[in-house]
N, C-alpha and C positions, 0 to 999 in steps of 0.2 A: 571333898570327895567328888563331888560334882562338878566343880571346875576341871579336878584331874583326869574323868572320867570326859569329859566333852574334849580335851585337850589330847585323848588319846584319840579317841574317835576322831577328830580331826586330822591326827598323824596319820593313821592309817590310813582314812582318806584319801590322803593327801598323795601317801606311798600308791594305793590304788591307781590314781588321776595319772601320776605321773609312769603307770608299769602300762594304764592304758593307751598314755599318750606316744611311748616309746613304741607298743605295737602297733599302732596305727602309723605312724610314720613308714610312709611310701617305699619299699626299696627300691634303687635307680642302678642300671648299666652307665657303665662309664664309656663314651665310644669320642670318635675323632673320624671329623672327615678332614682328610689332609685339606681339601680345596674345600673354601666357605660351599660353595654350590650343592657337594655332597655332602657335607655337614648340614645345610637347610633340610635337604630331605630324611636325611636321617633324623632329624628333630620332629621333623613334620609326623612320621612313623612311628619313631618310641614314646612322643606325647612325655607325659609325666614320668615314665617307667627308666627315662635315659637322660643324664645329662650329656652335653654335646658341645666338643672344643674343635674349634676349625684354626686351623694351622695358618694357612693362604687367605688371607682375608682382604688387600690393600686392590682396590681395584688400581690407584696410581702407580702399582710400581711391576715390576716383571718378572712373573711367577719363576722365569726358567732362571733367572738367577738369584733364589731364596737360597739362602742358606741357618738351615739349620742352627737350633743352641741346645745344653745343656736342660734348659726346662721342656722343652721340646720332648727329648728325648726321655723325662721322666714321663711324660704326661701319657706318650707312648706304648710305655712299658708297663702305666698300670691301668691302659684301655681295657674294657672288655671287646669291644668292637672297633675295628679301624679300617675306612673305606678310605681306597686311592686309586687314583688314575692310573698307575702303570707307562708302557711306552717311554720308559724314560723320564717323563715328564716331571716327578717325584722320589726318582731312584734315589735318594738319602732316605728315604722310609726305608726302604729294605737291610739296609742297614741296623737303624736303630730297633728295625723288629727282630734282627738276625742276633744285636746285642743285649737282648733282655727277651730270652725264651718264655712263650708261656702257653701250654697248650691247650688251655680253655678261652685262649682268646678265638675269634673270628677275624679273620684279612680276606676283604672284601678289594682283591685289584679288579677294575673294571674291565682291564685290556683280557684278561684272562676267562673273566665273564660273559667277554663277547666273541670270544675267540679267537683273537686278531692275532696274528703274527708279530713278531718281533720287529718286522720289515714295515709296519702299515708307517707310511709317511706323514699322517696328520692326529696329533696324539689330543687334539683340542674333543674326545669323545660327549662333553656334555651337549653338544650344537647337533648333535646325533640323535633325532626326533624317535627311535626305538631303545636307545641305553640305558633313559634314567628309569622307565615301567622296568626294565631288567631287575636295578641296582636296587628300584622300591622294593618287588619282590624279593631278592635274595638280603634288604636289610631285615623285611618282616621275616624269613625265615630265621635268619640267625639269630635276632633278638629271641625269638619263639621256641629257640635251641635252648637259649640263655633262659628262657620263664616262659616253661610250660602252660605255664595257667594264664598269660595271656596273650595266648596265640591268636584268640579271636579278634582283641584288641587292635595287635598287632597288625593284623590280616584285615584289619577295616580300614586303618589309617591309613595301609600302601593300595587298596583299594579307590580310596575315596583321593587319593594322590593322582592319580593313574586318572580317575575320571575328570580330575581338573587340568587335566592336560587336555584336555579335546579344543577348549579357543584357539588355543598354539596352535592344536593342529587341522583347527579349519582356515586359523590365517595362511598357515602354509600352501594348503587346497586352495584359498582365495589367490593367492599370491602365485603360483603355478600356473591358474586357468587364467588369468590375465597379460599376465607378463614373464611366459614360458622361453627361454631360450635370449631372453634382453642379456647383453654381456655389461658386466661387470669389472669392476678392478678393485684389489687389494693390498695391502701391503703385506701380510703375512696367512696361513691358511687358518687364522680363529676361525671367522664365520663360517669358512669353506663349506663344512657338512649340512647348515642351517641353507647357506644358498644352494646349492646341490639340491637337499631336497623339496628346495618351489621352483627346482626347473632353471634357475640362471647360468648362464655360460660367464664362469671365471675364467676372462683373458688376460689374467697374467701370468707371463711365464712361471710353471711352480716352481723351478731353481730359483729363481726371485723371490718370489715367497719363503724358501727354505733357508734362503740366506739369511732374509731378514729374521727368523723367526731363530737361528742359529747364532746369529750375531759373527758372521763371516761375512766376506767380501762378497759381492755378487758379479757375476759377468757383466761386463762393462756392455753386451750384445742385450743383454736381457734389460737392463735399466735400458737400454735405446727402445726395445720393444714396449716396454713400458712409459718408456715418455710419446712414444706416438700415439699411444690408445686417448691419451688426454686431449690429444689436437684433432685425431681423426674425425669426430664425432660422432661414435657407435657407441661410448663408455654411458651410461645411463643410469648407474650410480658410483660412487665410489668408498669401498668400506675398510675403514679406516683403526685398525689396533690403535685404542686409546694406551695401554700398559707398556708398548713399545713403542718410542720418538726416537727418530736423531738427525741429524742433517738429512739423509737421505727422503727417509718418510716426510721427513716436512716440507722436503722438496712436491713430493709428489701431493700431500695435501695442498698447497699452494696451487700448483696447475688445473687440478678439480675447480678450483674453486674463481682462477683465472680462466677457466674454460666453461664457469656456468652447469659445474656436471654436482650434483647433490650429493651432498657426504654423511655416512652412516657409522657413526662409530661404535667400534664393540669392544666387549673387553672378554679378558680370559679367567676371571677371578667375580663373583655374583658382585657386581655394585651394592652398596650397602650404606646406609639406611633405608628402609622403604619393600623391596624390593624379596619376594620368594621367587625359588628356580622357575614355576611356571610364569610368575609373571615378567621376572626377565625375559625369558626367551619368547613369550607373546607382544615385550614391550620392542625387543632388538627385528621382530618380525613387523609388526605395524609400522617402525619407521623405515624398514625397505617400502614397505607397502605405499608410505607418503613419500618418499621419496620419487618414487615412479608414477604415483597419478597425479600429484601434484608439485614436482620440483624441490620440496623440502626438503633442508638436514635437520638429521637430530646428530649432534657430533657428542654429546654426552648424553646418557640419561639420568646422569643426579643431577645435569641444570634442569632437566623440564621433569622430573616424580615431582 
């Protein structure tokens, strides 16, 4: 009788442990930032509260020709949260949001959050020193829609995101008061908005740029324009899309590098291992910065994290 009597108690126990352990277990938002970039922050903000699938993740390979699957597209449709660039950029999302309705989800398009027109020529908005404090705030809101009870939580994390962006944006200030108006060349407009605002003058033609960044021909006038900036001697860095190569681009890396002109390479996708959005864009900032006080490239940043 004592054994049965311990062996029940035990059971019960046991049923207890395990009704307490089911309550205690965390609920989680399911969200997706289509680009790793916007997927970090998003992780960065929901903490424990959110798991977080990034779609775009390969820094080697070129975001504007991803194509979509099948898994993709469940993973989608059973997001609570889904943050994307917009501009074209990710236009297969709209789709797969359009084909699994759900109207407790949240769609965070960025283009839309900043107000941009359909027209804005340069859809690379992470390099955009004011978009991601935006995207933080409106991820803490919508998660805070989704779980009321921790909005404060919420509201600390896109807080304490937002104040670790201040190196970025004193290297920007650093990199503006020094070498304000120093011209530049590209091959496509990634960095454009990051150079933009410290102040450097992008001499290359943008139809070149849009070419490359389109994967159309470019003006045979405009590659002439841009092969003179390499001879002339004004080019004073040169920043180089690692995610897009082809004969041409590597023509023009080759002349940078025959002409002694230092090379910065960026990418359009967060490099990964290593690496959160603030310290990306503080790490792709510092090596213009070395670039121009002392001649250095960094042409990757996964050879030198």
């Amino acid at each position: 009788m004592v054994l049965a009597g311990v062996v029940a108690q035990a059971t019960v126990l046991g049923a207890l442990s395990a009704g307490q352990a089911a309550a205690a277990i965390t609920p989680v938002l399911h969200a997706i930032g289509v680009e790793n970039q916007y997927a970090d922050v998003i992780s960065q903000i929901g903490g424990k509260f959110v798991e977080v699938e990034a779609i775009e993740t390969d820094p080697n390979t070129d975001p504007h020709t991803f194509e979509a699957s099948p898994k993709i597209a469940a993973e989608i449709a059973h997001a609570d949260l889904v943050v994307m660039n917009g501009l074209g950029y990710d236009a297969w999302t709209d789709k797969f949001l359009a084909a699994a309705p759900n109207a407790s989800r949240k769609v965070i398009n960025v283009q839309q959050l900043m107000n941009l027109p359909d027209k804005t020529s340069n859809p690379h908005l992470w390099y955009k020193p004011e978009v991601m404090p935006a995207v933080a705030k409106q991820i803490a809101a919508d998660l805070s829609a989704a779980m009321p009870d921790q909005k404060a939580y919420f509201n600390a994390n896109a807080g304490k995101f937002i104040a670790s962006l201040a190196p970025w944006h004193a290297a920007l200030d650093k990199l503006k008061s020094a070498y304000s108006n120093s011209e530049v060349a590209v091959t496509e407009p990634v960095g454009d908005y990051l150079l933009q605002a410290a102040g450097l003058k992008i001499a290359t033609p943008f139809n070149l740029e849009a070419a490359i960044m389109n994967g159309t021909d470019p003006a045979p006038q405009d590659v002439t324009a841009q092969n003179a900036l390499f001879a002339d001697g004004r080019l004073k860095v040169f920043v180089y899309n690692q995610q897009v190569t082809d004969p041409l681009t590597e023509t023009f890396l080759s002349q940078a590098k025959t002409h002694h002109i230092p090379v910065v390479g960026v990418y359009e996708t967060m490099p990964t291992p290593g690496y959160h959005y603030q310290s990306w864009m503080l790490a792709e900032t510092n090596a213009l910065i070395k670039a121009l006080t002392d001649q250095t490239s960094t042409e990757s940043l996964l050879a030198r994290h």
